[in-house]
KEKE-3310 file (N, C-alpha, C; in steps of 0.2 Angstrom, whole numbers, plus 5000, padded with zeros to 4 digits):
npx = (4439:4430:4427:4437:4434:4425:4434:4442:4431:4431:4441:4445:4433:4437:4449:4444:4434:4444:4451:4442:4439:4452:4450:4441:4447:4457:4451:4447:4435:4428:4421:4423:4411:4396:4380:4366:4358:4349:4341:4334:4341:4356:4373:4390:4400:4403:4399:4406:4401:4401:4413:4422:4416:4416:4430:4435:4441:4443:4429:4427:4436:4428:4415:4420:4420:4410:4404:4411:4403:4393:4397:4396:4405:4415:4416:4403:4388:4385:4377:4365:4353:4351:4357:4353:4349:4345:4344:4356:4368:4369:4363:4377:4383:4377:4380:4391:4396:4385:4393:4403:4400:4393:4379:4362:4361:4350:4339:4332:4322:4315:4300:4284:4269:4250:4246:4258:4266:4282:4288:4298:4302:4303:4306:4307:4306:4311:4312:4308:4309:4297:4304:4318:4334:4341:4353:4352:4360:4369:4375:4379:4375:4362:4349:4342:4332:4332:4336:4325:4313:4314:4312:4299:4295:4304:4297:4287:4287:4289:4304:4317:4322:4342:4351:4355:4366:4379:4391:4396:4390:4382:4371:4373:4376:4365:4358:4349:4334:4319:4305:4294:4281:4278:4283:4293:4308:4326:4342:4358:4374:4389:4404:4411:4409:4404:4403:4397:4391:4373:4363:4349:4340:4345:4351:4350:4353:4363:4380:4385:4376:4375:4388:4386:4391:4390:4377:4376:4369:4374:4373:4364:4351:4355:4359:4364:4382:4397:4406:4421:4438:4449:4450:4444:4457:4464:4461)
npy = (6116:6111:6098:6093:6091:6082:6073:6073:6068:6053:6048:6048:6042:6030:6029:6025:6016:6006:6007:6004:5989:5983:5984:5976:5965:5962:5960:5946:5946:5942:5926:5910:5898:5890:5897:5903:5917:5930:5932:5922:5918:5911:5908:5906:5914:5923:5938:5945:5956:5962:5955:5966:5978:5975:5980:5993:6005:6001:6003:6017:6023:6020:6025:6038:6042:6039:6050:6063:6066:6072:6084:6097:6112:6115:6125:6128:6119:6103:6095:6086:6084:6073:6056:6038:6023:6002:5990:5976:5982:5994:6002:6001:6008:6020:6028:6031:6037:6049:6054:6057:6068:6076:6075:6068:6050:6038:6021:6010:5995:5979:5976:5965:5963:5959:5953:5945:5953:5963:5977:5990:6001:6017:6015:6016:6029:6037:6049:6060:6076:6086:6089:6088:6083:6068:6058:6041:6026:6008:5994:5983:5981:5970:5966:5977:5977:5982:5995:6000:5997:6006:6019:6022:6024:6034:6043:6045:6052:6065:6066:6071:6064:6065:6056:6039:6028:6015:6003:5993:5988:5977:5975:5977:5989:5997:6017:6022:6023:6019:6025:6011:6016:6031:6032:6042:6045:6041:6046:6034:6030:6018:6014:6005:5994:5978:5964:5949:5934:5927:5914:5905:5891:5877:5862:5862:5875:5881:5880:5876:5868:5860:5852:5846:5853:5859:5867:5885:5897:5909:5923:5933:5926:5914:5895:5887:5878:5888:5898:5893:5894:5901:5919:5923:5923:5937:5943)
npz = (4807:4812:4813:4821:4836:4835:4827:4842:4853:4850:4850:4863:4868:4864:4872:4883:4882:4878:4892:4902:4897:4900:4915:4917:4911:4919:4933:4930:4925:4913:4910:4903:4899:4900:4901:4906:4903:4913:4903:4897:4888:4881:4885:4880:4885:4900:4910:4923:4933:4945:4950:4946:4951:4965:4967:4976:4969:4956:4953:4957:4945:4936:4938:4938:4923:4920:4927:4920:4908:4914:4922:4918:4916:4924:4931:4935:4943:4944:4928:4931:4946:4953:4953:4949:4949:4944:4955:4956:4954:4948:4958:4967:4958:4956:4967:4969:4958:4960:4972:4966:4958:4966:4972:4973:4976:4975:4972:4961:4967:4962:4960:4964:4956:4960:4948:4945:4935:4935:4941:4943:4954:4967:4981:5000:5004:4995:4984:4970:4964:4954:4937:4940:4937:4929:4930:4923:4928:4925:4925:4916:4900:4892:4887:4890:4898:4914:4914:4905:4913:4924:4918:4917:4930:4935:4928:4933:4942:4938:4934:4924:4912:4910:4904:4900:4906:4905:4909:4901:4887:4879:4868:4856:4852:4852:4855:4861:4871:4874:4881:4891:4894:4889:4877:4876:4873:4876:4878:4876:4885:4881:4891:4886:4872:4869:4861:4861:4858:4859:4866:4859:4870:4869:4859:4845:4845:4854:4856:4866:4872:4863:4864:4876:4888:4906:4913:4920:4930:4934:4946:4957:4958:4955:4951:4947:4953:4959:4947:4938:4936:4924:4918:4901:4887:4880:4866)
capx = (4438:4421:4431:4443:4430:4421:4440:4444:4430:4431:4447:4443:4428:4440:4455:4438:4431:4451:4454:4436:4440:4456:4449:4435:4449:4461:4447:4444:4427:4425:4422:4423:4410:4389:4379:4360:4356:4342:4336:4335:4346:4361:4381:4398:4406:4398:4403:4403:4402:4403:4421:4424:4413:4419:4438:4432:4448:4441:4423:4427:4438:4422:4412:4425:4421:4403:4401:4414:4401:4387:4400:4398:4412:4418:4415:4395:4385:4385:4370:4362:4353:4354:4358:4347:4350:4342:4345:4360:4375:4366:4366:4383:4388:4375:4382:4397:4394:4384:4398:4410:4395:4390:4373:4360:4360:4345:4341:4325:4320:4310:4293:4282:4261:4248:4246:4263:4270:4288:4290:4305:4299:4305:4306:4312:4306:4317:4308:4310:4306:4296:4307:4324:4337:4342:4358:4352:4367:4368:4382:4378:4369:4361:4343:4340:4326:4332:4334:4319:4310:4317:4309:4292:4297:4306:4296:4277:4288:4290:4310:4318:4331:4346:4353:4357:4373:4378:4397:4396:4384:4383:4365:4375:4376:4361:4360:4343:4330:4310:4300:4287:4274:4277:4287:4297:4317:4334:4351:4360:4379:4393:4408:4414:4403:4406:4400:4397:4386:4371:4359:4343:4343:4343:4356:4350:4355:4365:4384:4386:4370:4375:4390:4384:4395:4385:4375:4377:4365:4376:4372:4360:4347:4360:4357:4371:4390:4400:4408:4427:4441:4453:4448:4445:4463:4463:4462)
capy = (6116:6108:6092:6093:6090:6074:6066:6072:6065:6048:6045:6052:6035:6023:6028:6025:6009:6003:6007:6000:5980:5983:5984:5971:5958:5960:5955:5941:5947:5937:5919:5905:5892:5888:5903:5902:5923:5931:5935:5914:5915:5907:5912:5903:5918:5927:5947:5946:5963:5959:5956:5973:5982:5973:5983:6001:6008:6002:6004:6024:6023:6020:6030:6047:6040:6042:6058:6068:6069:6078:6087:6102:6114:6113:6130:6127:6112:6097:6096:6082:6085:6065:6048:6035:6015:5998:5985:5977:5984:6001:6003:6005:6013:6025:6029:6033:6042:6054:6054:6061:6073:6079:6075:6063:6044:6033:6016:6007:5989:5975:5970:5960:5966:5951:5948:5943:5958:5964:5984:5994:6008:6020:6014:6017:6035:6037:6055:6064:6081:6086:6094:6085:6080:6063:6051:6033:6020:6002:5990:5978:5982:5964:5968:5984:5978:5985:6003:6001:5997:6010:6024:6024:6024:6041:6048:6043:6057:6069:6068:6075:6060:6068:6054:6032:6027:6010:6002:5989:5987:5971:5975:5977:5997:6004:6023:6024:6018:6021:6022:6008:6022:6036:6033:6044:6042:6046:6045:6031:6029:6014:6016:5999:5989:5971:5957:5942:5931:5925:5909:5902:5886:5869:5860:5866:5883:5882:5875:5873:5863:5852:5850:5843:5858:5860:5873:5889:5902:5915:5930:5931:5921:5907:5889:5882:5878:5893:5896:5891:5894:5908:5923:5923:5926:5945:5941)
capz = (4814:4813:4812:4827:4841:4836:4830:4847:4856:4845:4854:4872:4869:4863:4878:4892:4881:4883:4901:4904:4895:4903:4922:4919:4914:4927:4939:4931:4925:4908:4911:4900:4901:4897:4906:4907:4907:4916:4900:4896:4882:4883:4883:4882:4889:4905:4912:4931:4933:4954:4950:4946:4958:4973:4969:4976:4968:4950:4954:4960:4940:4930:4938:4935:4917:4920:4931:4916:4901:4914:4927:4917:4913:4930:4934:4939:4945:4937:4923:4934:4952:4955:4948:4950:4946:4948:4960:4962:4952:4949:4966:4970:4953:4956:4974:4967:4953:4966:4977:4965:4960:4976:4971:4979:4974:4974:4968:4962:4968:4957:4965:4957:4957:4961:4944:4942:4931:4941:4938:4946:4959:4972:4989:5006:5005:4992:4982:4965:4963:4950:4935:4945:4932:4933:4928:4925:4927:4926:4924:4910:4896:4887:4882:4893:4902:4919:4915:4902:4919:4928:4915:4922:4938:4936:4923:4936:4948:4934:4934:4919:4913:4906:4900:4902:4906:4907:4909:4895:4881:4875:4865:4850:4850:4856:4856:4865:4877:4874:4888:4887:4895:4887:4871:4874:4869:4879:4873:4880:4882:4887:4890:4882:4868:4869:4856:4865:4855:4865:4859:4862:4871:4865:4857:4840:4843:4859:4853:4872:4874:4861:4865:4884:4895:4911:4911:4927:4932:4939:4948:4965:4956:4952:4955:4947:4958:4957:4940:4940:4928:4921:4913:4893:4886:4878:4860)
cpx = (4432:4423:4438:4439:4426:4427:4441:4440:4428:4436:4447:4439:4434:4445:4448:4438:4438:4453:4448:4436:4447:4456:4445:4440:4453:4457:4445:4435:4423:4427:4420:4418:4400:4383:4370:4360:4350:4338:4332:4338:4352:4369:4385:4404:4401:4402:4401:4404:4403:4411:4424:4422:4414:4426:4434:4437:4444:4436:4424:4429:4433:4417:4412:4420:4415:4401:4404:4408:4394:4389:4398:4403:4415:4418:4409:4395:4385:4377:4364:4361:4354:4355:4355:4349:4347:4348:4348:4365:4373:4367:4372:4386:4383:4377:4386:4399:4392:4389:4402:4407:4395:4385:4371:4360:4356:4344:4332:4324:4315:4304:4290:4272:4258:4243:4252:4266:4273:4288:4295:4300:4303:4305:4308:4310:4309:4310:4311:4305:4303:4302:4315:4328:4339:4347:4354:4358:4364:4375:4383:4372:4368:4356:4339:4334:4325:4331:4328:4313:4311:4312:4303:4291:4298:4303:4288:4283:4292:4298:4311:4325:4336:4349:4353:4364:4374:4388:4400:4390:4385:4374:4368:4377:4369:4362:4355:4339:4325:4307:4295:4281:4274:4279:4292:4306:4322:4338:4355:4369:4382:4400:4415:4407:4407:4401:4402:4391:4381:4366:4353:4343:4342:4350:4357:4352:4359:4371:4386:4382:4371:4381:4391:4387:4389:4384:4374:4370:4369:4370:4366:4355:4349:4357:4361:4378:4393:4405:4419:4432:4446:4448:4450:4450:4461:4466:4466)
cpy = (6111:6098:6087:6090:6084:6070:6064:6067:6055:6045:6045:6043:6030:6023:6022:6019:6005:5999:6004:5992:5977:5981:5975:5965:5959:5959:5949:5939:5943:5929:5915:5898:5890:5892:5902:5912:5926:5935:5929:5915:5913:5909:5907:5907:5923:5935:5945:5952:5964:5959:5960:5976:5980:5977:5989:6006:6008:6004:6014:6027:6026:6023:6037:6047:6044:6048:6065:6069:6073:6083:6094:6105:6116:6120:6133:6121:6109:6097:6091:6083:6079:6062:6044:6027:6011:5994:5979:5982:5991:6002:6006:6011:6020:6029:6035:6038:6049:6057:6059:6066:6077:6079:6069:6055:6041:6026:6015:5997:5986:5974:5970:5960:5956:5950:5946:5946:5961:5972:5986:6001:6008:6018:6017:6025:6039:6044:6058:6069:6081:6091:6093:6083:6075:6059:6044:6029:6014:5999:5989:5976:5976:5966:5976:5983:5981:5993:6003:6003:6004:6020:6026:6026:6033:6045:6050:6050:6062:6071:6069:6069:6063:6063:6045:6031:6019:6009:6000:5988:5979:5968:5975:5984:6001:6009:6024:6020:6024:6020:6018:6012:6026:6036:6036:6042:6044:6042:6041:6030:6022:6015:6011:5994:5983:5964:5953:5939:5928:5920:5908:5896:5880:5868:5861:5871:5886:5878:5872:5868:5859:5849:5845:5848:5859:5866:5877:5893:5905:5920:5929:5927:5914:5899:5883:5883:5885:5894:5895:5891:5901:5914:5922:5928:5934:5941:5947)
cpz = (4816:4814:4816:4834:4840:4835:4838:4853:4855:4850:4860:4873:4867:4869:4883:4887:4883:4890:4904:4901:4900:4912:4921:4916:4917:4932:4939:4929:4919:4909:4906:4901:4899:4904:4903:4910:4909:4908:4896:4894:4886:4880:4884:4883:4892:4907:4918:4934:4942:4953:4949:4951:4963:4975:4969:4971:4958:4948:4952:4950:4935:4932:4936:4929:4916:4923:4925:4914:4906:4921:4924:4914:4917:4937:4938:4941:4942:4934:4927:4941:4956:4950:4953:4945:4949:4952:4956:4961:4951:4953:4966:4963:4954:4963:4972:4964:4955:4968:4973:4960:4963:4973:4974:4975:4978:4970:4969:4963:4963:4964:4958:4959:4957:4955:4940:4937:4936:4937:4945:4951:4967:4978:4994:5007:4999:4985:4975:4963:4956:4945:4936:4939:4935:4928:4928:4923:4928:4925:4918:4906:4891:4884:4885:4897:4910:4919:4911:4908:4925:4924:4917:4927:4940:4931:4927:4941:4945:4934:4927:4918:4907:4900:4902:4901:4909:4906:4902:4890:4878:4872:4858:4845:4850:4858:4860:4867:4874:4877:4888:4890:4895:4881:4871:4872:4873:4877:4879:4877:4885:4887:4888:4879:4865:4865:4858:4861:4861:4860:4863:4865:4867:4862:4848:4838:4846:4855:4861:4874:4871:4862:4874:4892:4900:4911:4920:4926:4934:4941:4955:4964:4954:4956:4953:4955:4953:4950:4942:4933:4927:4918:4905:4892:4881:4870:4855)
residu = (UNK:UNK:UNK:UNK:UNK:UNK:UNK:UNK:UNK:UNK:UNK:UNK:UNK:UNK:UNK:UNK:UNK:UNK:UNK:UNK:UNK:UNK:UNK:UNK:UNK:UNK:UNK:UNK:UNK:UNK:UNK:UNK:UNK:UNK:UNK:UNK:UNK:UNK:UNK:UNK:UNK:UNK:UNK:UNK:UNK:UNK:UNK:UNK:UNK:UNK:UNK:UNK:UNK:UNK:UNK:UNK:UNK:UNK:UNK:UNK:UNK:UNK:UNK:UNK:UNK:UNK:UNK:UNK:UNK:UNK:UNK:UNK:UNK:UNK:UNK:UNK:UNK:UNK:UNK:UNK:UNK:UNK:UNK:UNK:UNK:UNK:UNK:UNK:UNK:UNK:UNK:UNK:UNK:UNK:UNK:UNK:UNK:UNK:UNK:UNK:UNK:UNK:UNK:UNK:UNK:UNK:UNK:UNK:UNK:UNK:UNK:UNK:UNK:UNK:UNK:UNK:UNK:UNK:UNK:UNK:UNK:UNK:UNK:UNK:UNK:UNK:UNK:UNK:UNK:UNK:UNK:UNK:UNK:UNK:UNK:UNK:UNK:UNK:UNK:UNK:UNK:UNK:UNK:UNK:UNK:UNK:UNK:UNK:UNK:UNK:UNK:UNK:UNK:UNK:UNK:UNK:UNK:UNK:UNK:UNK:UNK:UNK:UNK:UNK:UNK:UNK:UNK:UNK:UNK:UNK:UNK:UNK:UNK:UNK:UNK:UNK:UNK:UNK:UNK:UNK:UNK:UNK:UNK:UNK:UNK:UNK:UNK:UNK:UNK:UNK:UNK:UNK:UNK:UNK:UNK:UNK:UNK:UNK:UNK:UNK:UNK:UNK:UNK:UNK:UNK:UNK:UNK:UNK:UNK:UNK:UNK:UNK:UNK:UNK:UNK:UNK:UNK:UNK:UNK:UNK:UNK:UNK:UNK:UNK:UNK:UNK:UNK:UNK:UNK:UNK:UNK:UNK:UNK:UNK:UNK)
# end
């Protein structure tokens, strides 16, 4: 018996990692092309995670995904009093996720102190009791620096984080996040882990830098032309 319930949940994660590769390319969401990411490194294949979140129908999908593992056992309240994501794509998955909860959702904004170090914090009114359990969601996990950021944030208004949830993982299977202001550890899940190589720039290390591809910015800090092209064929 001891052996029936992690086969089972082994394959429960691989249906969801499936039906989560699945949505993201029917949108159109992996793009083929030379991607400058906000973390500088450098990609020849992007996630536009926008292309998903814009279909409410898929969006509402992968949220289910994410509200099952802390709904409970459906006969109490879900294990979590809110969810809590950054700013952009957190945002709505945290909405949502609430939504089909019934619990509250909240999001945290970047600002940037005057001497130029950018931290994550609460806004708008926006409150966390002390003791409060709390969902963090995010979309697309590269090097984790947004929910890293977000740790402080909700740990400075004593919330209790249950757990991190992100859509996709493309850190290479991180199981946790360490707060950088308290050390402490929480269990991070995704519910599709994706190997995308990522380079540094230069034509030394970059094979799209050396081969001359024009290099994009996506995303709201973009400053390249919109990217253009089919979805990377399902290999």
């Amino acid at each position: 018996m001891t052996t029936i319930k992690p086969a089972s949940d082994i394959a429960a994660r691989a249906v969801v990692a499936a039906r989560t590769e699945a949505l993201f390319r029917a949108s159109g969401a992996l793009r083929d092309g030379h991607f400058q990411l906000k973390s500088g490194r450098h990609a020849d294949v992007y996630l536009e995670k926008f292309a998903v979140l814009s279909d409410p129908a898929a969006t509402s999908e992968l949220c289910g995904y994410v509200a099952a593992r802390v709904r409970g056992d459906g006969a109490g309240p879900p294990l979590v009093d809110l969810v809590a994501g950054p700013t952009t794509g957190g945002l709505i998955l945290a909405f949502e996720t609430a939504r089909q909860l019934g619990v509250r959702s909240i999001f945290a904004e970047e600002v940037r102190d005057d001497d130029g170090h950018t931290r994550r914090e609460f806004r708008r009114g926006f409150r966390i009791e002390p003791g409060e359990r709390v969902l963090l969601v995010d979309d697309v996990l590269t090097t984790g620096g947004s929910l890293l950021a977000m740790l402080p944030a909700v740990e400075a208004m004593g919330g209790e984080i249950v757990e991190c949830a992100v859509l996709v993982d493309r850190s290479g299977g991180r199981s946790t996040l360490t707060s950088p202001g308290t050390d402490r550890t929480y269990p991070l899940r995704a519910l599709w882990q994706l190997d995308l190589p990522t380079y540094e720039p230069g034509p030394a290390t970059c094979p799209r830098c050396a081969d001359g591809t024009p290099l994009h910015t996506p995303g709201s800090s973009g400053t390249g032309p919109p990217v253009e092209g089919p979805p990377v064929p399902h290999g």
